[in-house]
Rosetta silent file (secondary structure, phi, psi, omega in degrees, C-alpha in Angstrom):
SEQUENCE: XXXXXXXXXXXXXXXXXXXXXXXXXXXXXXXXXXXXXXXXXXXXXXXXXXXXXXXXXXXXXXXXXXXXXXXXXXXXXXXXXXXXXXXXXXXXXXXXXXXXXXXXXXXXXXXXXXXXXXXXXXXXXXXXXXXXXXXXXXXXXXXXXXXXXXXXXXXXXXXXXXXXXXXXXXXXXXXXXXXXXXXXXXXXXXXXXXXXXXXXXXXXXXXXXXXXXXXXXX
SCORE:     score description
SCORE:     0.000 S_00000001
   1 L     0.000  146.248 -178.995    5.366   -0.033   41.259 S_00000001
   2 E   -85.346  102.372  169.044    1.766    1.141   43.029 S_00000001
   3 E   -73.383  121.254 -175.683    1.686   -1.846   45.245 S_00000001
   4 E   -97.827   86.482 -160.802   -2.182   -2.475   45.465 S_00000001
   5 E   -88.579  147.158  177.124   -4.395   -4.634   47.978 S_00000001
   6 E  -104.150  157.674 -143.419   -8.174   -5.197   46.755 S_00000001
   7 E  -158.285   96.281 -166.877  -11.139   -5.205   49.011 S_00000001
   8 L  -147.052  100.395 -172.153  -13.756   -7.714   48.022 S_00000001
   9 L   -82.344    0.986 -166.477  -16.357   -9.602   49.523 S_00000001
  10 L  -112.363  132.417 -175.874  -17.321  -11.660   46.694 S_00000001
  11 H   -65.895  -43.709 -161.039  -13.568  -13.933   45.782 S_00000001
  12 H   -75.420  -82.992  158.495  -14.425  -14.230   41.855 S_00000001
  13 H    30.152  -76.157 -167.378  -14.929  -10.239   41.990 S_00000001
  14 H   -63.409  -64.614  141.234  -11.835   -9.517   43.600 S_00000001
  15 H    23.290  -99.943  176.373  -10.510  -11.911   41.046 S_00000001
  16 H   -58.661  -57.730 -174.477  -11.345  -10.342   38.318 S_00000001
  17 H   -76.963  -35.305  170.470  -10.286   -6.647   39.419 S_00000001
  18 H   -42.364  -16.353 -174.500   -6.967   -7.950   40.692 S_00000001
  19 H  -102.257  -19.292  170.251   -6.587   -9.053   36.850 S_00000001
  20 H   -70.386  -57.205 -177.527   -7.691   -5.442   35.796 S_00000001
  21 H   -47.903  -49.639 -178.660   -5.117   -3.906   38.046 S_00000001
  22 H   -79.684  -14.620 -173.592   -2.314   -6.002   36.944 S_00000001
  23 H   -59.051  -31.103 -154.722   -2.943   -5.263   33.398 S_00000001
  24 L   -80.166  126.371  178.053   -2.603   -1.192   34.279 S_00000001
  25 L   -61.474   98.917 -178.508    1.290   -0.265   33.260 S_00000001
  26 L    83.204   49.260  170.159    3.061    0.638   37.250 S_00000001
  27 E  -135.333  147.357  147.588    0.671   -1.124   39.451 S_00000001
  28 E  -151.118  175.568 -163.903    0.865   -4.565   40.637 S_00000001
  29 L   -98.787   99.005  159.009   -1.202   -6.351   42.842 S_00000001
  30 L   -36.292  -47.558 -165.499   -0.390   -6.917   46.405 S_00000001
  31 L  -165.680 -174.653  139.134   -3.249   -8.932   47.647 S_00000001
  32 L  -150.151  159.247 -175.702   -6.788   -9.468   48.301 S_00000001
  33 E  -135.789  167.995 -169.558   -9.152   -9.533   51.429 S_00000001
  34 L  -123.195   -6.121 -159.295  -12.594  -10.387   51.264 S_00000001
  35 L  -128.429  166.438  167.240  -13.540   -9.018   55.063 S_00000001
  36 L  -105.581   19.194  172.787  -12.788   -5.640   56.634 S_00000001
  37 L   -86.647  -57.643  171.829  -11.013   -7.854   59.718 S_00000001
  38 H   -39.481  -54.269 -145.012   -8.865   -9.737   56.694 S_00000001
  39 H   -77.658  -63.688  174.384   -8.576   -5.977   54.815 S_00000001
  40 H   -55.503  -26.919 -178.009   -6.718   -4.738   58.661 S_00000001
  41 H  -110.090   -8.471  140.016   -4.690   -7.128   58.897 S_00000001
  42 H   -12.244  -77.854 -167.372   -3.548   -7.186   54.958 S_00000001
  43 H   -42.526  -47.636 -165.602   -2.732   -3.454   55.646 S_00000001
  44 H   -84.580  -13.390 -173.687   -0.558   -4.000   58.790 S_00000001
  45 H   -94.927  -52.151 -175.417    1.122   -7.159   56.759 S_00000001
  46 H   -72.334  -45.954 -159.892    1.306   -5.644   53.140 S_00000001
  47 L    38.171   54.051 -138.258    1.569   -1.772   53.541 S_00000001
  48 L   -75.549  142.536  174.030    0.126   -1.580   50.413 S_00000001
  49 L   -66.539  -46.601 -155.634    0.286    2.275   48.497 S_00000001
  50 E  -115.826  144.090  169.292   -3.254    1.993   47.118 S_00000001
  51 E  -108.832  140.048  128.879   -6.506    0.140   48.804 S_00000001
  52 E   -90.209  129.096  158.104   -9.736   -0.666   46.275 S_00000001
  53 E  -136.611  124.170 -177.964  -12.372   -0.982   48.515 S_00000001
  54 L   -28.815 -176.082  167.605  -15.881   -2.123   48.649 S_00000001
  55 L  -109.579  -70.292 -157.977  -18.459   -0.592   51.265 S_00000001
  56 L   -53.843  121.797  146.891  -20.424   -4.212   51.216 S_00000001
  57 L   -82.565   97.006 -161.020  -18.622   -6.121   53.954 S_00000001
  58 L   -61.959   -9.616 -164.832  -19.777   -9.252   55.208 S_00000001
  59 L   -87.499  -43.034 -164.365  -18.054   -8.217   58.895 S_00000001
  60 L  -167.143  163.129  145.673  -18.697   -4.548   59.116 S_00000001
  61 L   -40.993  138.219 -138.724  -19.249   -1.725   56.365 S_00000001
  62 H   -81.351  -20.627 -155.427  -16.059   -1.107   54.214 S_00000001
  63 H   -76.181  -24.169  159.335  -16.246    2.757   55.018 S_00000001
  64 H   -62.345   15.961 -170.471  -15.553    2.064   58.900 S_00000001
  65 L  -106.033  -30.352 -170.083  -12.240    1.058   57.581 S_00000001
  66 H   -41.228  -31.977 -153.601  -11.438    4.342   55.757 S_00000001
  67 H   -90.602  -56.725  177.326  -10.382    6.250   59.126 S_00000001
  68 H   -45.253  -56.378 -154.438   -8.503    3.503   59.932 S_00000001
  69 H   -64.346  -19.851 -179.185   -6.324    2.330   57.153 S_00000001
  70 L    57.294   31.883  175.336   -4.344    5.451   56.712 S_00000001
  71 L  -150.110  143.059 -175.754   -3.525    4.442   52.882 S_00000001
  72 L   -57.405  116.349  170.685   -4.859    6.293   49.745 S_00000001
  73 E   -88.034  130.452  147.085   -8.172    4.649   49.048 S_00000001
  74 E  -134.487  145.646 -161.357  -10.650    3.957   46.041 S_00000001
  75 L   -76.949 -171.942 -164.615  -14.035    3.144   46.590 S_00000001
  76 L   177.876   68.707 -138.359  -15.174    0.428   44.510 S_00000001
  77 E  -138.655  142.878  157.271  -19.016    0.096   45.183 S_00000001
  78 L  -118.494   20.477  151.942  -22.025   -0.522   43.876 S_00000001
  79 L   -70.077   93.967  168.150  -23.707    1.637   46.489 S_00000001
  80 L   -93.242   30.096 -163.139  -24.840    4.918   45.106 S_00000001
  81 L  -106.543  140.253 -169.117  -26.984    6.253   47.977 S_00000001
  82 H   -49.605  -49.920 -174.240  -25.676   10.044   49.076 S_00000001
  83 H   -57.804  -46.748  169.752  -24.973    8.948   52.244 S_00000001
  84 H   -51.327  -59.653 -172.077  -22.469    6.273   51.362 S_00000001
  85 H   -61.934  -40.976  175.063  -20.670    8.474   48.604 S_00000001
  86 H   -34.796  -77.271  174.120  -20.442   11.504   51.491 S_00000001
  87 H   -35.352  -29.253 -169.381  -19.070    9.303   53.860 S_00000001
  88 H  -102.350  -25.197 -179.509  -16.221    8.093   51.806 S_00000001
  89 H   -78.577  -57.178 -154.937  -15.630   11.723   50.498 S_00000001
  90 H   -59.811  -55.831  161.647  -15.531   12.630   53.921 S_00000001
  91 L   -91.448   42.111  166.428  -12.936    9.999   55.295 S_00000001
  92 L    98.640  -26.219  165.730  -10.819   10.496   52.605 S_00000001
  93 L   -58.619  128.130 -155.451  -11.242    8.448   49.412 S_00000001
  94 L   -73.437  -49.783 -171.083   -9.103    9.590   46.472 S_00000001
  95 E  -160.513  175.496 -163.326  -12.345    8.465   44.320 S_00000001
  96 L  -142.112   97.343  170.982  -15.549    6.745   43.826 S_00000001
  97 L  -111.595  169.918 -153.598  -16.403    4.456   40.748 S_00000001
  98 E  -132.474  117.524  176.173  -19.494    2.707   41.062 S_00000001
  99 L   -48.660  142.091  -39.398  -20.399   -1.092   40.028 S_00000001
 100 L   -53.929  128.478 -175.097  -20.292   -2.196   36.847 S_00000001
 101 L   -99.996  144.698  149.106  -17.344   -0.515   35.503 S_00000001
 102 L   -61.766 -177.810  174.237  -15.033   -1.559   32.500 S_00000001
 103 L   -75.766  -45.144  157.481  -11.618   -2.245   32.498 S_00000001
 104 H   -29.778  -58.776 -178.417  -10.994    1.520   30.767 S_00000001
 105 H   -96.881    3.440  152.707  -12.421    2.792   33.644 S_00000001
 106 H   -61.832  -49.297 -172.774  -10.785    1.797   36.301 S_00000001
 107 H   -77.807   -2.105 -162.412   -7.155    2.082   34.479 S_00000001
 108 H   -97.252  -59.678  141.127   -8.524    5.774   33.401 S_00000001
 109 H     7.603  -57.757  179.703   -8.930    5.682   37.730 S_00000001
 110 H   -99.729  -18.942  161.994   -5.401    4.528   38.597 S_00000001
 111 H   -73.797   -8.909  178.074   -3.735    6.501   36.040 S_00000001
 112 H   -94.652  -47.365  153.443   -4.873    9.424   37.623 S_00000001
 113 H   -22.517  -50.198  178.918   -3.764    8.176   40.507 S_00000001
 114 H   -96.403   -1.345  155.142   -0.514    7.416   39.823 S_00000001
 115 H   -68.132  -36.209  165.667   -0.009   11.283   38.192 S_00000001
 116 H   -72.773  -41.034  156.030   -1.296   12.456   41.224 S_00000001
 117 L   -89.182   35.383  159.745    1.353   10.607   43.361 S_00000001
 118 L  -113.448  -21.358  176.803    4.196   11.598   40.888 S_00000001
 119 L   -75.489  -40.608  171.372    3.230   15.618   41.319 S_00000001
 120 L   -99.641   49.082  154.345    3.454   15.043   45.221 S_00000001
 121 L   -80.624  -43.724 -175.551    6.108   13.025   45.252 S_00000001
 122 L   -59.838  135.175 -167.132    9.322   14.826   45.980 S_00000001
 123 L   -73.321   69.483  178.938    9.914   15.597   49.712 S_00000001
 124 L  -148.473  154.186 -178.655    9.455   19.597   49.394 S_00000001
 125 L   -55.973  159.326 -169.997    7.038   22.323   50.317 S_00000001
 126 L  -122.599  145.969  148.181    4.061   22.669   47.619 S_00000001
 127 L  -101.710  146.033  150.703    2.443   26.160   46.324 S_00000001
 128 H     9.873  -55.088 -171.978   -0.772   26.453   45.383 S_00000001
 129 H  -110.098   10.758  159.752   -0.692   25.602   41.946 S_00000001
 130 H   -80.983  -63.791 -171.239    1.150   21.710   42.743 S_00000001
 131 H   -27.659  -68.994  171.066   -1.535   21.225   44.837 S_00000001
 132 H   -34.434  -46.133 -160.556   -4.199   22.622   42.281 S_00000001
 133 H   -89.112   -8.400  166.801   -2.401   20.552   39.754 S_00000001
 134 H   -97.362  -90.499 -164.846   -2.242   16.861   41.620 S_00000001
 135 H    -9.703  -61.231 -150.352   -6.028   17.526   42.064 S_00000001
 136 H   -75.584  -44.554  171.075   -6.559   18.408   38.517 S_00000001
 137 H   -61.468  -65.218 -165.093   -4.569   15.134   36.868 S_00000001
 138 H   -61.819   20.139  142.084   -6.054   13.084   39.556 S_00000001
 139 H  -124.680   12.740 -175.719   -9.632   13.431   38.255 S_00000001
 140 H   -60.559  -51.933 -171.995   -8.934   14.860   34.540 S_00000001
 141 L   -88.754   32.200 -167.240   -9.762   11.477   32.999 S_00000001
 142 L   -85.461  151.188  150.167  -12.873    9.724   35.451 S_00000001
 143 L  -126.044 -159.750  165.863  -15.555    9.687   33.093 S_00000001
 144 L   -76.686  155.712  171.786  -19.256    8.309   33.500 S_00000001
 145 L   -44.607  -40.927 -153.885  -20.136    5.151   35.422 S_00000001
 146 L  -100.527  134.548 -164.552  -21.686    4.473   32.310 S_00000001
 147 L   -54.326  174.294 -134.033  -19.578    3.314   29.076 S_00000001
 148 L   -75.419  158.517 -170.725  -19.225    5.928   26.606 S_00000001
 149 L    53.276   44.516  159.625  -23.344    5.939   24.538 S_00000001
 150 L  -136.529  164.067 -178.871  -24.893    4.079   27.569 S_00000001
 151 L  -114.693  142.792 -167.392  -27.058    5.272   29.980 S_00000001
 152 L   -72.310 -101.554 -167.811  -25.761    4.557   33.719 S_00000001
 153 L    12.442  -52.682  177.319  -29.650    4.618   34.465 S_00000001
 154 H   -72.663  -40.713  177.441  -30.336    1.213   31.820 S_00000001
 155 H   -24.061  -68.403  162.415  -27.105    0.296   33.210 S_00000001
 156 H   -45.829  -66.862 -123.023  -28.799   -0.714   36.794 S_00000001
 157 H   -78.809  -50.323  166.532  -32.019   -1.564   35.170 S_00000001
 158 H   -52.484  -32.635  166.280  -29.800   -4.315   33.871 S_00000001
 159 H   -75.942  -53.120  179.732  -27.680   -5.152   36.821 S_00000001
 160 H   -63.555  -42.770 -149.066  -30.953   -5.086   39.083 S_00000001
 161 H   -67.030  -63.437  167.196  -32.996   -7.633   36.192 S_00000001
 162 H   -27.870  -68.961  167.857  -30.277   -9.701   36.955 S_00000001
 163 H   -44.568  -32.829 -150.333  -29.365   -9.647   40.737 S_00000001
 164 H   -84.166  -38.526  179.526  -33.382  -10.170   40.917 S_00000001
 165 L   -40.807  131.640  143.983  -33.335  -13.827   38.437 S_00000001
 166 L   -74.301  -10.789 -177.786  -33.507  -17.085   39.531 S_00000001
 167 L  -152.039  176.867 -160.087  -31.442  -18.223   36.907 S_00000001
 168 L   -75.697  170.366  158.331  -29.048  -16.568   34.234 S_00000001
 169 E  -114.639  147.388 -161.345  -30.340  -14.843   31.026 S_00000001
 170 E  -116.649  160.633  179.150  -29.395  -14.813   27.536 S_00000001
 171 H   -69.334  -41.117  164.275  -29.658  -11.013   25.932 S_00000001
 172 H   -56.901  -26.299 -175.566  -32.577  -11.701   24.310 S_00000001
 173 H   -85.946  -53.365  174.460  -34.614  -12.638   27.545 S_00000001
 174 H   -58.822  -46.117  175.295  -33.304   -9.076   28.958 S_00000001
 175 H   -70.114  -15.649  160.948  -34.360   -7.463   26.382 S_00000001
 176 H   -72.089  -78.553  163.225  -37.891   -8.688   26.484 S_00000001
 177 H   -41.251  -43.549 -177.313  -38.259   -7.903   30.302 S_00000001
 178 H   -79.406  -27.015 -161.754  -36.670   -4.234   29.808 S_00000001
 179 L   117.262  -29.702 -163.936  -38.256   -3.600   26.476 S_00000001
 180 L   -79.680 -166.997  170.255  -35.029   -2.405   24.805 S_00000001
 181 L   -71.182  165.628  160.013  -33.495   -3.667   21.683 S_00000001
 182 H  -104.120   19.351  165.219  -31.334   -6.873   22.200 S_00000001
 183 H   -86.976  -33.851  177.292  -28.278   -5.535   20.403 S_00000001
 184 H   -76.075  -33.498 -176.749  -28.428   -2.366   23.604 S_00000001
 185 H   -75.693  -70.938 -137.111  -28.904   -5.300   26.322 S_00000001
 186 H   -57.360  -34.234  165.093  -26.108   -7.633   24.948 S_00000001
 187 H   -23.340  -62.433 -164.595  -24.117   -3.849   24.713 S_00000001
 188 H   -74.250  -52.039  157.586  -24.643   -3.621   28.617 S_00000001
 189 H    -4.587  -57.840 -168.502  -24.082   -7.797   29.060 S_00000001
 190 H   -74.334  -66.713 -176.964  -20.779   -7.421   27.964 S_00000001
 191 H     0.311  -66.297  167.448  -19.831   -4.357   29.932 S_00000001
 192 H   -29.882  -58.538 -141.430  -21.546   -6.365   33.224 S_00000001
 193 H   -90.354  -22.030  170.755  -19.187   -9.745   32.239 S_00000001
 194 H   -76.338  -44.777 -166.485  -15.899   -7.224   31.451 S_00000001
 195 H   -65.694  -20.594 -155.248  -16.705   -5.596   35.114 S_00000001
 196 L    62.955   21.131 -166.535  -16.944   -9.189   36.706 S_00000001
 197 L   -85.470  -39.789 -178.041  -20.095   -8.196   38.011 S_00000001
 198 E  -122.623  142.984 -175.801  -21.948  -11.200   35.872 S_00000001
 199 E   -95.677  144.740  166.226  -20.635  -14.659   34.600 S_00000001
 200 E   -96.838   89.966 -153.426  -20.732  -15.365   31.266 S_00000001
 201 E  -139.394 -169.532  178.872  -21.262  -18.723   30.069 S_00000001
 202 E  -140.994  134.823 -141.677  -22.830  -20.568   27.311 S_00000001
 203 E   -99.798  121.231  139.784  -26.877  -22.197   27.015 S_00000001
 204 E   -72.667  122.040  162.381  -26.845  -25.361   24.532 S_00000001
 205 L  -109.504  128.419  171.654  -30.741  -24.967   23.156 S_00000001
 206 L    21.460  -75.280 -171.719  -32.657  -27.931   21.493 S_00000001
 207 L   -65.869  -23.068  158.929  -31.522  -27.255   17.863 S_00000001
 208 L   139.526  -17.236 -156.535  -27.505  -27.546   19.769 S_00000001
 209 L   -73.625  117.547  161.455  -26.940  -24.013   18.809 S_00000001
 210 E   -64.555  169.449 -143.823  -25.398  -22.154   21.759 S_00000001
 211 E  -156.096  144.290  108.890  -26.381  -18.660   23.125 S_00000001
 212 E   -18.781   97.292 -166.057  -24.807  -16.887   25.439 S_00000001
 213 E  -122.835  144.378  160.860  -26.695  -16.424   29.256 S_00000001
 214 E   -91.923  114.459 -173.500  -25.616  -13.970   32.191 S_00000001
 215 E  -128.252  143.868 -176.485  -25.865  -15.273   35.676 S_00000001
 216 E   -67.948  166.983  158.097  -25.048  -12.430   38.767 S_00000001
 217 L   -79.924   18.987 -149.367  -22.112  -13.004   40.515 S_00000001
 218 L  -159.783    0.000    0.000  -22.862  -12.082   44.044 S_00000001
């Protein structure tokens, strides 16, 4: 089994992808830290094979950890700014998916992952074309941030409408602020509430009939 610690500053978050992760067929779940002082000392306690980890830290930025932890990392961010993604390419992270995500894409994420440590596994010199080839499985399946016929782009515009609310939204009320249809917001809704980026719950209105509303998570 890929033992696996998560890196989370928000607990329901962490949560939630610890329940994607055990779902994925030769992973289980080590742990979770919510800090990158908790996430150090997890590491030295756990010795986990895989890290997911956030950038946002409340203690320190996740990517000053990277140098450190000396175990195969994936980011796990909803930071898209060049600088961020660089950084994490730079000091080593196996991969970068970017908040909200599905469940699909994440296991698409660790299955590459765990293809990639079965081509270097054996304790022997590699040519060229092992090498090539644990590269090539470990990104053949990422796809887009955004799930397949979405646009990553509405994708934010939904995630920011949110983050920005004082109070949750029902899919119709997004779709009135963005404009769109409300069968394409409640599309991205679920996505959000599969990711664990947004809670899902349900609005009793006058006539009794419930509705569905999205409140951020964070």
């Amino acid at each position: 089994m890929i033992r696996t610690l998560i890196v989370d500053d928000d607990f329901r978050v962490a949560g939630v992808h610890a329940g994607f992760v055990a779902q994925v067929p030769g992973f289980a779940v080590a742990g979770t830290a919510h800090t990158a002082a908790e996430a150090r000392a997890r590491v030295r306690e756990l010795a986990p094979d895989l890290v997911l980890l956030d950038v946002y830290l409340p203690d320190e930025p996740g990517l000053n950890l990277l140098p450190e932890l000396r175990t195969d990392t994936i980011i796990l961010s909803a930071a898209t700014d060049t600088h961020s993604v660089r950084a994490a390419i730079r000091a080593g992270a196996l991969n970068y998916l970017i908040k909200p995500f599905t469940t699909r894409q994440l296991a698409e994420r660790l299955a590459g992952y765990a293809r990639y440590r079965q081509q270097i596994a054996d304790d022997r010199d590699l040519g060229q074309a092992d090498i090539d080839r644990a590269f090539r499985v470990l990104h053949e399946q990422d796809r887009a941030t955004a799930p397949k016929n979405q646009s990553s782009a509405t994708a934010r515009l939904v995630a920011e409408k949110l983050r920005q609310a004082a109070r949750p939204l029902s899919a119709a009320e997004i779709a009135s602020e963005l404009g769109v249809a409300r069968a394409t917001a409640q599309r991205y809704l679920t996505a959000l509430a599969e990711a664990g980026t947004v809670e899902m719950r349900l609005r009793y209105g006058a006539t009794g009939r419930p509705e569905h509303e999205y409140g951020w998570n964070g």
